[in-house]
C-alpha positions as a LaTeX table, in Angstrom:
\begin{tabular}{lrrr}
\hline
Residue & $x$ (\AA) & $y$ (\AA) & $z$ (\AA) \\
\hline
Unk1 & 0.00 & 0.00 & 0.00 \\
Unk2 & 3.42 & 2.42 & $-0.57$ \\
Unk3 & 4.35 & 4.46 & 1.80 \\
Unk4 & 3.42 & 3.53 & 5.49 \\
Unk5 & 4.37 & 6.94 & 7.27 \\
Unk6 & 1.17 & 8.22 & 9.10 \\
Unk7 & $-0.32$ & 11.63 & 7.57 \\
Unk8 & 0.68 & 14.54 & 8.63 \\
Unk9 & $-1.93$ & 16.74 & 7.51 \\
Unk10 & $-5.67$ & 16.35 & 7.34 \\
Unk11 & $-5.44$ & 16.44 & 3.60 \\
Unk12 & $-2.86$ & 13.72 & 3.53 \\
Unk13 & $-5.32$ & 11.71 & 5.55 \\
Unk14 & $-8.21$ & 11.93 & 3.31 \\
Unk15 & $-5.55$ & 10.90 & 0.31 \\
Unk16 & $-4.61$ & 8.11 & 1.92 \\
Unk17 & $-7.81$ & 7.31 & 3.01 \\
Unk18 & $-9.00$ & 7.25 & $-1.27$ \\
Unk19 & $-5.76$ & 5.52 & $-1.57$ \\
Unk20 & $-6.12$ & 2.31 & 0.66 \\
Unk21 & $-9.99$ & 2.08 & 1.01 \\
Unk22 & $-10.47$ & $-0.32$ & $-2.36$ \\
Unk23 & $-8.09$ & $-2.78$ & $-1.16$ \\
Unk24 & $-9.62$ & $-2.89$ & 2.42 \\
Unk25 & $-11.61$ & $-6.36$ & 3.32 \\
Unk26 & $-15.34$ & $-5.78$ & 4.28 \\
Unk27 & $-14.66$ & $-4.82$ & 7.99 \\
Unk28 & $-11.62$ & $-2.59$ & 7.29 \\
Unk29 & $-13.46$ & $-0.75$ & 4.46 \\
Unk30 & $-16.75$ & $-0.46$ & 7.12 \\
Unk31 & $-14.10$ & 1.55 & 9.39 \\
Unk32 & $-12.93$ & 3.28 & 6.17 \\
Unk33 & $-16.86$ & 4.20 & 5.08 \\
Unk34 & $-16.88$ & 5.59 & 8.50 \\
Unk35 & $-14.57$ & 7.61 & 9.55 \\
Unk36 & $-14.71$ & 9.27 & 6.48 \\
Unk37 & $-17.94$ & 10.22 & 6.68 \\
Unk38 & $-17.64$ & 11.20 & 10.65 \\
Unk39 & $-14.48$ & 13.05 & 10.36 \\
Unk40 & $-15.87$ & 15.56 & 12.82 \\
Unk41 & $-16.13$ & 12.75 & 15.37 \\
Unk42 & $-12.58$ & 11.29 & 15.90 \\
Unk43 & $-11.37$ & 14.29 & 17.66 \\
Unk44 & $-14.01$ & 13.59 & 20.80 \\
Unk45 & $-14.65$ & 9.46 & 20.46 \\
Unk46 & $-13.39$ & 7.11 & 22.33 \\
Unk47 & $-12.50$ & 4.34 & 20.11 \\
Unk48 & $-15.07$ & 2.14 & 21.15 \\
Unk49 & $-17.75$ & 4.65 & 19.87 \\
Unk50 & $-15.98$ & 4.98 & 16.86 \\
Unk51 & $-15.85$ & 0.97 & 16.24 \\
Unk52 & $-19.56$ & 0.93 & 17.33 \\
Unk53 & $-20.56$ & 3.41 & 14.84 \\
Unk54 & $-18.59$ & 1.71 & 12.51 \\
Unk55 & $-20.30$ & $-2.04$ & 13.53 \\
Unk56 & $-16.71$ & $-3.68$ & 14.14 \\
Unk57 & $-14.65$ & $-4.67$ & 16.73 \\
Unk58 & $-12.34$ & $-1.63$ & 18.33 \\
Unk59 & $-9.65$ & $-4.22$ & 17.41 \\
Unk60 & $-10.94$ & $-3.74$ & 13.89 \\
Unk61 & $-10.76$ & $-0.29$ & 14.55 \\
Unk62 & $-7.31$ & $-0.15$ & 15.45 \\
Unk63 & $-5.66$ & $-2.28$ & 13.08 \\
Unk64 & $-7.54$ & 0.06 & 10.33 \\
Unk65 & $-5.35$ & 2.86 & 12.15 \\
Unk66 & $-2.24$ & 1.10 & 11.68 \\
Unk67 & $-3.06$ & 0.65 & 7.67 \\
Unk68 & $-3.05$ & 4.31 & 7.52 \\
Unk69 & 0.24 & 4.54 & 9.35 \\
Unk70 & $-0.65$ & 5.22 & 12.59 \\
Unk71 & 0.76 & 3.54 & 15.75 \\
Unk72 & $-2.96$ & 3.33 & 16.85 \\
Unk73 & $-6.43$ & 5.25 & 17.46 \\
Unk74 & $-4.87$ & 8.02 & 19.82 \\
Unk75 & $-2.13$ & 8.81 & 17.34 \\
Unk76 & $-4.78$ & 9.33 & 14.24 \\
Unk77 & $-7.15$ & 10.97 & 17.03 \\
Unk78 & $-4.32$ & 13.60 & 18.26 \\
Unk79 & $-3.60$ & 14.73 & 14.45 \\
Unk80 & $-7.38$ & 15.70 & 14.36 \\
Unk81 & $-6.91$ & 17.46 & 17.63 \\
Unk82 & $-4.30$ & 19.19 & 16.83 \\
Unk83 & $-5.64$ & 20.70 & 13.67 \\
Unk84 & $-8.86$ & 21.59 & 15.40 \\
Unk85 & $-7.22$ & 23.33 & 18.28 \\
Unk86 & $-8.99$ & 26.19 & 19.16 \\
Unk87 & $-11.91$ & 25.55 & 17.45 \\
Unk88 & $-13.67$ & 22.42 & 17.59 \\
Unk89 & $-16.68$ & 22.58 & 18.80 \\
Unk90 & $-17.63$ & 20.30 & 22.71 \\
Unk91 & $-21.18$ & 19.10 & 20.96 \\
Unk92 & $-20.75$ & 15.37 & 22.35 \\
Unk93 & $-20.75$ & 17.24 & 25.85 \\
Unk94 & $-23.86$ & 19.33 & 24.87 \\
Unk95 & $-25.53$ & 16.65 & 23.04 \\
Unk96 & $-25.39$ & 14.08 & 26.13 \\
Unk97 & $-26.57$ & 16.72 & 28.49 \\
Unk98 & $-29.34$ & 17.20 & 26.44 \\
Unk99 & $-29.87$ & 13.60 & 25.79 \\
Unk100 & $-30.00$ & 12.94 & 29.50 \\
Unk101 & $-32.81$ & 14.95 & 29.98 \\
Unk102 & $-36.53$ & 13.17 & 30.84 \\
Unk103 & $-38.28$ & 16.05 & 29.15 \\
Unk104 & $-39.43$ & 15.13 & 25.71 \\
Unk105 & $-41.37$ & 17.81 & 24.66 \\
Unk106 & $-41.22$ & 19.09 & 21.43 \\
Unk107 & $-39.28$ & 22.42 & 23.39 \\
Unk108 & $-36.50$ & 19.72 & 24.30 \\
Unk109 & $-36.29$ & 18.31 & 21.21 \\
Unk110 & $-36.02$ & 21.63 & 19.49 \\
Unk111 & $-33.34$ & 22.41 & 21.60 \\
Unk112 & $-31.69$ & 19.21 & 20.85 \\
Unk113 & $-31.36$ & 19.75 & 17.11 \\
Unk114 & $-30.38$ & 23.69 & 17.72 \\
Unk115 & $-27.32$ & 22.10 & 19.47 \\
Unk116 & $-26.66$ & 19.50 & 16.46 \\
Unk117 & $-26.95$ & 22.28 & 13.80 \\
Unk118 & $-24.97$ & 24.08 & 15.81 \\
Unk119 & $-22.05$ & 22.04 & 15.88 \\
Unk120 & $-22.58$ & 20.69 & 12.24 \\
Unk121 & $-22.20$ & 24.65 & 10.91 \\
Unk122 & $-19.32$ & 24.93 & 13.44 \\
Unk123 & $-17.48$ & 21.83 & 12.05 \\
Unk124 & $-18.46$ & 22.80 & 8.26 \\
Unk125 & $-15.25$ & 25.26 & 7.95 \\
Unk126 & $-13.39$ & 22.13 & 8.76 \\
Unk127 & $-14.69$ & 19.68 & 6.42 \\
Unk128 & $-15.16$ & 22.43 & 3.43 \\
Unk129 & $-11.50$ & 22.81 & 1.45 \\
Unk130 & $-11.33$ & 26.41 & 0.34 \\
Unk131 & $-9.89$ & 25.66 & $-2.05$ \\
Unk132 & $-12.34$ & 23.02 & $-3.78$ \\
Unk133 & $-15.06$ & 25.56 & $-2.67$ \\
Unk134 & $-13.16$ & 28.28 & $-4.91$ \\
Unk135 & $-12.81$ & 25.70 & $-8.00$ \\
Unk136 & $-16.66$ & 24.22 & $-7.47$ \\
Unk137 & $-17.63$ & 28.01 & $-8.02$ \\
Unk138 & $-15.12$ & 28.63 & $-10.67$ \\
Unk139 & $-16.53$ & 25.71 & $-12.08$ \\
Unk140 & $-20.66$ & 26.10 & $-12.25$ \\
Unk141 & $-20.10$ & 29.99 & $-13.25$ \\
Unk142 & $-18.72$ & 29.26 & $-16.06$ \\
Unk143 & $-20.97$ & 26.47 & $-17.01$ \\
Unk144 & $-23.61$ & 27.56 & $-19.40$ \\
Unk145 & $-26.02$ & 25.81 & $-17.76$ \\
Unk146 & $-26.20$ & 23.97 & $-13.90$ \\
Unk147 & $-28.15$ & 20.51 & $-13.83$ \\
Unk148 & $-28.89$ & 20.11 & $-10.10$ \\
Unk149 & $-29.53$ & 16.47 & $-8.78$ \\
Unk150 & $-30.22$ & 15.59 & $-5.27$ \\
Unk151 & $-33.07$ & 12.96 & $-4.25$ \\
Unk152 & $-34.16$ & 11.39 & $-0.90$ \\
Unk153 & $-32.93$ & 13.67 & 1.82 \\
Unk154 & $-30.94$ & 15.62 & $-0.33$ \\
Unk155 & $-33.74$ & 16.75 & $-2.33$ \\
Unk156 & $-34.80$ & 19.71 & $-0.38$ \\
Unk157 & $-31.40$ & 21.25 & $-0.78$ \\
Unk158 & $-31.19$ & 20.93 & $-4.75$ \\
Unk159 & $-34.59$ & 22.22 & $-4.73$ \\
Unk160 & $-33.17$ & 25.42 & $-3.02$ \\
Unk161 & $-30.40$ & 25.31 & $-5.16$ \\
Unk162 & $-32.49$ & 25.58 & $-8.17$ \\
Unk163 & $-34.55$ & 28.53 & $-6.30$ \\
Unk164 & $-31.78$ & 30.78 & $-5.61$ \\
Unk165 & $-30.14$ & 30.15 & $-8.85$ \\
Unk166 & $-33.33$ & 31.07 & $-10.41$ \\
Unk167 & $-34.11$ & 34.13 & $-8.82$ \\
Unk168 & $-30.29$ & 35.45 & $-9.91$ \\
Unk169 & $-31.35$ & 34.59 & $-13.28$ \\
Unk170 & $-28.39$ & 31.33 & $-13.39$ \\
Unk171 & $-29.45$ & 28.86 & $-16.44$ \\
Unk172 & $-30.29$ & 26.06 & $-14.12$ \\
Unk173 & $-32.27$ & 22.46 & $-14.29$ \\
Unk174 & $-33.72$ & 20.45 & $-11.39$ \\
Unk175 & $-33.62$ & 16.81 & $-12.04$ \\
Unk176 & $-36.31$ & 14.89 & $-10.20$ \\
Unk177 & $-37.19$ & 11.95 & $-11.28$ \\
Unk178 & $-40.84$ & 12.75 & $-11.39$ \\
Unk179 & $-42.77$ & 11.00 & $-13.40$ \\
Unk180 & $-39.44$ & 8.34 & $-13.94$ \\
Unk181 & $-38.42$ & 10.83 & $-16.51$ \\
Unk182 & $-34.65$ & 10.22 & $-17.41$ \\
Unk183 & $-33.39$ & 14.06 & $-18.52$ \\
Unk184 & $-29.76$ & 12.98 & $-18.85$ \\
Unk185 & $-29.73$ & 13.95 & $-22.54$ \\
Unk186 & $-30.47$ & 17.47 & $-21.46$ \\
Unk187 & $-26.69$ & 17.78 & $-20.18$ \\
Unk188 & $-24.71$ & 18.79 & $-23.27$ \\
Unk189 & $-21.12$ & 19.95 & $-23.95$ \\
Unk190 & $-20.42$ & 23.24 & $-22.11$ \\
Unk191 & $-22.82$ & 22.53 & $-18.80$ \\
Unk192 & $-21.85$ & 21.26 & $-15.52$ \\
Unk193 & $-23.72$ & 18.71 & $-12.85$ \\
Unk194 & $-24.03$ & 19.80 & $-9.19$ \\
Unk195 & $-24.80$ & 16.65 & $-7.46$ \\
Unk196 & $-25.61$ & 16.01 & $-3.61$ \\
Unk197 & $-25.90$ & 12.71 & $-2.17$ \\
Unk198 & $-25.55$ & 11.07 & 1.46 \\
Unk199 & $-24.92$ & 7.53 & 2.98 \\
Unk200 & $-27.19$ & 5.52 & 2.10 \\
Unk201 & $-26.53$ & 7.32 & $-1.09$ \\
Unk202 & $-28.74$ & 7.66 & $-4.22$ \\
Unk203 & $-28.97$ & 5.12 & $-7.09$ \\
Unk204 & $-30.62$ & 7.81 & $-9.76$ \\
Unk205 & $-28.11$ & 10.23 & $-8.58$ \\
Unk206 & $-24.90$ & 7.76 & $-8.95$ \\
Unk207 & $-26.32$ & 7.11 & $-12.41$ \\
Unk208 & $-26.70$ & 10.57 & $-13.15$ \\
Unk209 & $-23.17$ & 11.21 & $-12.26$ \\
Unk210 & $-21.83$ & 8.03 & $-13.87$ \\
Unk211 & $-23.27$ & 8.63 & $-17.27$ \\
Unk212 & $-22.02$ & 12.63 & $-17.18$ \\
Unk213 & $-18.66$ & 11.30 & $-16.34$ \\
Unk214 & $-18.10$ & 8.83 & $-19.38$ \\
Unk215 & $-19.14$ & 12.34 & $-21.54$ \\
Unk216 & $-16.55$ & 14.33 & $-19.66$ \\
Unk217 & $-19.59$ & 16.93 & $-18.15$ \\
Unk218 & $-17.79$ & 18.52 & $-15.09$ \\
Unk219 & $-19.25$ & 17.42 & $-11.85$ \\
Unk220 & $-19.22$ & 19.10 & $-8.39$ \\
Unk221 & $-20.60$ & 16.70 & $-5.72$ \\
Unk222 & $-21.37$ & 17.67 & $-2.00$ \\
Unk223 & $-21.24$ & 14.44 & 0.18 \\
Unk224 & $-19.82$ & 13.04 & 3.37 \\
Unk225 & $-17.65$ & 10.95 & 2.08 \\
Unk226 & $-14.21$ & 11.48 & 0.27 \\
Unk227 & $-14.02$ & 7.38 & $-0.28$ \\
Unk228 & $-17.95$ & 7.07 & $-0.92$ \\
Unk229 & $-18.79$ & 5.98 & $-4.54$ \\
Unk230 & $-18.61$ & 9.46 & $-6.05$ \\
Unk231 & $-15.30$ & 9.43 & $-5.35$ \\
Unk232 & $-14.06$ & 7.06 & $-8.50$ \\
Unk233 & $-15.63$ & 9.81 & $-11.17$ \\
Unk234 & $-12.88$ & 12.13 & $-9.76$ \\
Unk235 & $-15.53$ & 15.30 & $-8.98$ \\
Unk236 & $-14.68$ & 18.26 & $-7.31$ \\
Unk237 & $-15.69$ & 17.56 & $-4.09$ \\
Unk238 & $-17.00$ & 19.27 & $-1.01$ \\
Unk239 & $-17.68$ & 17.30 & 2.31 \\
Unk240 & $-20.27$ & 18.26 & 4.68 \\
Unk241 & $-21.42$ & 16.49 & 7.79 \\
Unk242 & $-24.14$ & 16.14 & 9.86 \\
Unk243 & $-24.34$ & 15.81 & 13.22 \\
Unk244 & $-27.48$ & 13.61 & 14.10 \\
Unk245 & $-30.02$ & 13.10 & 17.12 \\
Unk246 & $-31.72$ & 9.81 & 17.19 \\
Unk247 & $-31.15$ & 8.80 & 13.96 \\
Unk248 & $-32.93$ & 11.94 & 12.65 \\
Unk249 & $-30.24$ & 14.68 & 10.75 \\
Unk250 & $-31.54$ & 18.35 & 10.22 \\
Unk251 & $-29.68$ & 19.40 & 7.06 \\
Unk252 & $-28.18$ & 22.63 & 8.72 \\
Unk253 & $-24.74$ & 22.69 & 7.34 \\
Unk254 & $-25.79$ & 21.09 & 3.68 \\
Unk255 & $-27.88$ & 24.64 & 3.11 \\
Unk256 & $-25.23$ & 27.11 & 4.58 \\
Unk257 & $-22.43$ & 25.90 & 1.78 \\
Unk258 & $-25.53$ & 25.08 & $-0.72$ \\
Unk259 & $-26.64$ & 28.80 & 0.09 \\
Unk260 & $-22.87$ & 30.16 & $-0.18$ \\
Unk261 & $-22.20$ & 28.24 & $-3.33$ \\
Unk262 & $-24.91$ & 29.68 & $-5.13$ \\
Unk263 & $-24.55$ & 32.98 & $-4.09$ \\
Unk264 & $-20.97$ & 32.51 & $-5.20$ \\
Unk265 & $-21.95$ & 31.46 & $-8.31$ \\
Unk266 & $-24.28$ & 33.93 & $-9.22$ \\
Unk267 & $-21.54$ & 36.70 & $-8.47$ \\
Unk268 & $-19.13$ & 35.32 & $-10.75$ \\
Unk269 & $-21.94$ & 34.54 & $-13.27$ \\
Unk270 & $-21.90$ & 36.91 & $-16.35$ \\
Unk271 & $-25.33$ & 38.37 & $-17.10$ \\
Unk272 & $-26.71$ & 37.38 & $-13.64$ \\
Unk273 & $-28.67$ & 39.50 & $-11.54$ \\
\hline
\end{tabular}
């Protein structure tokens, strides 16, 4: 697997995280699927919470760590503390406090996803690289025009998408589904696909993606995973993650960068309003 020396950098880890993750047998690569889509987490985990989230073994856990070059989970865990220093945000304390609480009125549970959105917009500067943000905008403003594709639970925030790019006049199409429509043949030479898709992940969207690929369309994807399966069609990526309450995940940080993307786009847009 080359070079064995841990990362040093967060950006080294998610490249040798893409790196090694194919290769990985089915428990490894469930630690792999993981922790790349919880980056936020390792920081304040123990690693038995990570393994559990991850459904293996914390031996499992730890012998993933050494793949990636680390002596173990407290060596990869103190190169996410150390680049978060300062700033990451205490929401596992918050959460359990609030979590602990007998009150389950819809008050408490309001406050309970304040405090996850909350830490999910407070985490997004982490997970965002400037740097892909600047190219992804680069990127759909000088597309001539943006297909937007996001079903499931990401459908809400394409839908937005599409609203804001509409009302700064930015050639956009939704793609839905509706009516099991297939509108791939509307992408031509010259547009660009903005795609948005979560674990479980979306079949219709993959496909969307897949076929827009093989006709070299440019593709921006916002995920939570930099080793999920939009990661072989080489988009620009930008990772975003949620924290959750009870299984249930309020979208929070997805809309800020959906909101600052657009807006970004429609100021570098020629002709825009």
């Amino acid at each position: 697997m080359g070079d064995n020396a841990p990362p040093a950098s967060l950006k080294a880890f998610e490249e040798k995280l893409l790196e090694v993750s194919e290769s990985l047998p089915k428990r490894l690569r469930q630690c792999a699927d993981y922790v790349a889509a919880n980056k936020d987490r390792i920081a304040v985990s123990t690693v038995a919470e990570m393994a559990e989230g991850a459904g293996v073994q914390p031996s499992a856990l730890m012998r993933f760590c050494q793949i990636l070059g680390f002596s173990g989970f407290s060596e990869m865990q103190r190169l996410f503390r150390e680049s978060y220093v300062g700033g990451w945000p205490d929401y596992s304390t918050r959460l359990k406090h609030l979590r602990e609480k007998p009150e389950g009125s819809p008050a408490a549970l309001l406050g309970e996803f304040v405090d996850a959105g909350r830490a999910s917009l407070e985490s997004l500067l982490n997970t965002v690289d400037p740097a892909n943000l600047t190219e992804a905008a680069n990127l759909l403003s000088a597309a001539n025009v943006v297909h937007i594709v996001g079903l499931g639970r990401s459908f809400s925030i394409a839908t937005y998408m599409a609203y804001i790019f509409e009302k700064m006049e930015v050639p956009a199409v939704l793609h839905t589904s509706l009516g099991k429509l297939d509108n791939r043949h509307a992408i031509r030479k010259g547009d660009a696909l903005l795609a948005f898709t979560f674990s479980p992940y979306s079949s219709p969207t993959l496909d969307l993606v897949e076929n827009a690929a093989a006709r070299n369309i440019p593709i921006v994807a916002v995920t939570d995973s930099a080793i999920g399966p939009l990661a072989k069609f080489r988009p620009v990526t930008l990772l975003v993650s949620e924290v959750d309450f009870g299984a249930f995940r309020s979208p929070a940080a997805t809309l800020c960068l959906a909101t600052a993307l657009a807006v970004s786009v429609g100021t570098a847009k020629p002709g825009s309003a």
